[in-house]
N, C-alpha and C positions, 0 to 999 in steps of 0.2 A: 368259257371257251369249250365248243364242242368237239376240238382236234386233239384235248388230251385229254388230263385226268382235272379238268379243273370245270365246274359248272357253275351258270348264272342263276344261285336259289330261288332267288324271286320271282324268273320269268318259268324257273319249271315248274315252281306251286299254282302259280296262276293261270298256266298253260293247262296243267293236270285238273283242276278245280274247273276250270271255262268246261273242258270237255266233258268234264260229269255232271256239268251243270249245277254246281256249286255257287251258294255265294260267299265270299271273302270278306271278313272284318279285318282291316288293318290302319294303323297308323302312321305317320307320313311327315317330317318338318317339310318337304320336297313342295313345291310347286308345282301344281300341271302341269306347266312345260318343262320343270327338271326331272320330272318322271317319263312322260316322253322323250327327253333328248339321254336318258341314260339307260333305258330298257327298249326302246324303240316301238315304231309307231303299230305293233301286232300286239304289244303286251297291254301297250296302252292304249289301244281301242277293246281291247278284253277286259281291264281294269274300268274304263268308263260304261260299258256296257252293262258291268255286274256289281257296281259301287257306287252307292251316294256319296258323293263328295260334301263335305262339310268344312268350312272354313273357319278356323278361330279367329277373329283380328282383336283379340287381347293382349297386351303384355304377357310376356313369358315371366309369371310369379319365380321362379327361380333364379331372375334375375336382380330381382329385389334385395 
């Protein structure tokens, strides 16, 4: 939230990093679309722009 004392970390890293033209390494259990529908469609057209998406479709071994 931008009206008090509370901020969305994820979208200010990624806002700050797009503008300096930075790329970002990060990890993610989220889905495409749960990354857009919970940072919204400016952070995640920044995020798609400066990141290879790479998908695991293996079992999660910690579940073993």
């Amino acid at each position: 939230k931008h009206y008090g004392n509370e901020i969305n970390i994820v979208e200010t890293l990624i806002e700050e990093r797009y503008s300096r033209g930075n790329i970002t390494n990060f990890t993610s259990n989220c889905t495409e679309d749960e990354i857009a529908e919970k940072y919204g469609d400016r952070v995640y057209s920044r995020i798609k722009e400066k990141t290879n998406i790479i998908e695991f479709l293996d079992k999660d071994w910690r579940l073993q």
